[in-house]
C-alpha positions in Angstrom: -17.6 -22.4 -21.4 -15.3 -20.3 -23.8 -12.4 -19.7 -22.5 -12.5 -16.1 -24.0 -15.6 -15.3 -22.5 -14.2 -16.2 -19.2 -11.1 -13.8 -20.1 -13.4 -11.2 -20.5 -15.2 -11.9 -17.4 -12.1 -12.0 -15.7 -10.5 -9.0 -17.1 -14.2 -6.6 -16.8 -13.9 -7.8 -12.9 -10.4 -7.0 -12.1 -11.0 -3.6 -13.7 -14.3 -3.1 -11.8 -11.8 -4.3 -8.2 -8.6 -2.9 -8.5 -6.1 -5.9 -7.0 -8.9 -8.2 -6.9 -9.7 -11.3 -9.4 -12.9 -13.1 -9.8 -13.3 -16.6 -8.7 -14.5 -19.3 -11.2 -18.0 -19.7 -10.8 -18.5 -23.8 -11.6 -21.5 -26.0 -11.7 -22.7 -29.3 -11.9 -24.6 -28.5 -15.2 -21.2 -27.0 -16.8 -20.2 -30.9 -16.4 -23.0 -32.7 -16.8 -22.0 -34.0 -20.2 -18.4 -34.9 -19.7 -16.7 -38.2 -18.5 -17.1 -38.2 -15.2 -12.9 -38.6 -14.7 -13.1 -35.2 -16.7 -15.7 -33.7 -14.5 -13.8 -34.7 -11.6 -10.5 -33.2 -12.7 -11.8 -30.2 -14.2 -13.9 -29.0 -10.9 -10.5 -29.6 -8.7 -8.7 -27.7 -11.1 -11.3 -24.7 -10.5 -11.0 -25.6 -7.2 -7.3 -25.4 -6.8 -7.1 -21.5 -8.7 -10.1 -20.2 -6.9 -7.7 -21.0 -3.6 -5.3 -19.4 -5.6 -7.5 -16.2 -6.4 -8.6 -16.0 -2.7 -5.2 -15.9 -1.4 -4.6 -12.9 -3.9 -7.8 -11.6 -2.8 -6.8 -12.0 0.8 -3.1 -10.2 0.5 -5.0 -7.1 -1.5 -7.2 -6.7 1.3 -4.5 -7.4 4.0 -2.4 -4.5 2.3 -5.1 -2.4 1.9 -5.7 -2.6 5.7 -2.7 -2.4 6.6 -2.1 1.1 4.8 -5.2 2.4 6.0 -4.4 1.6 9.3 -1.0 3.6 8.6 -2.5 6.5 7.3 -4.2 6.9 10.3 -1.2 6.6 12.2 -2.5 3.6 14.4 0.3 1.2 15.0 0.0 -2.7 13.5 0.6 -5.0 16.7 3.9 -6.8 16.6 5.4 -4.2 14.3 6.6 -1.5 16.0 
């Protein structure tokens, strides 16, 4: 995997999903030829930021709901 590439990947997503970012698609065959200590760090480290970028994804979403809901003068539960 080039890390550019990836960038680019990246960056065409978020501009294709406004407030969104792309999780890190990781297989076993990206790994296949590394130390297995390597393999092992390198898929909890896509692990950990894809967490990271579904949070994100999750608080976009939540505001987008939440100012749709707004807009359409429905009251959010517990807010009022």
């Amino acid at each position: 995997m080039r890390p550019d590439y990836e960038d680019m990947r990246d960056w065409a997503y978020r501009e294709a999903n406004p407030g969104y970012e792309r999780e890190i698609g990781l297989t076993a065959s990206d790994l296949e030829d590394c130390d297995p200590e390597l393999a092992r760090a390198v898929a909890e480290k896509c692990a950990h930021d894809n967490g990271k970028r579904r949070e994100n994804n999750l608080r976009t979403e939540n505001a987008q709901l939440r100012a749709l809901l707004e807009e359409n003068g429905i009251e959010i539960p517990g807010e009022g």
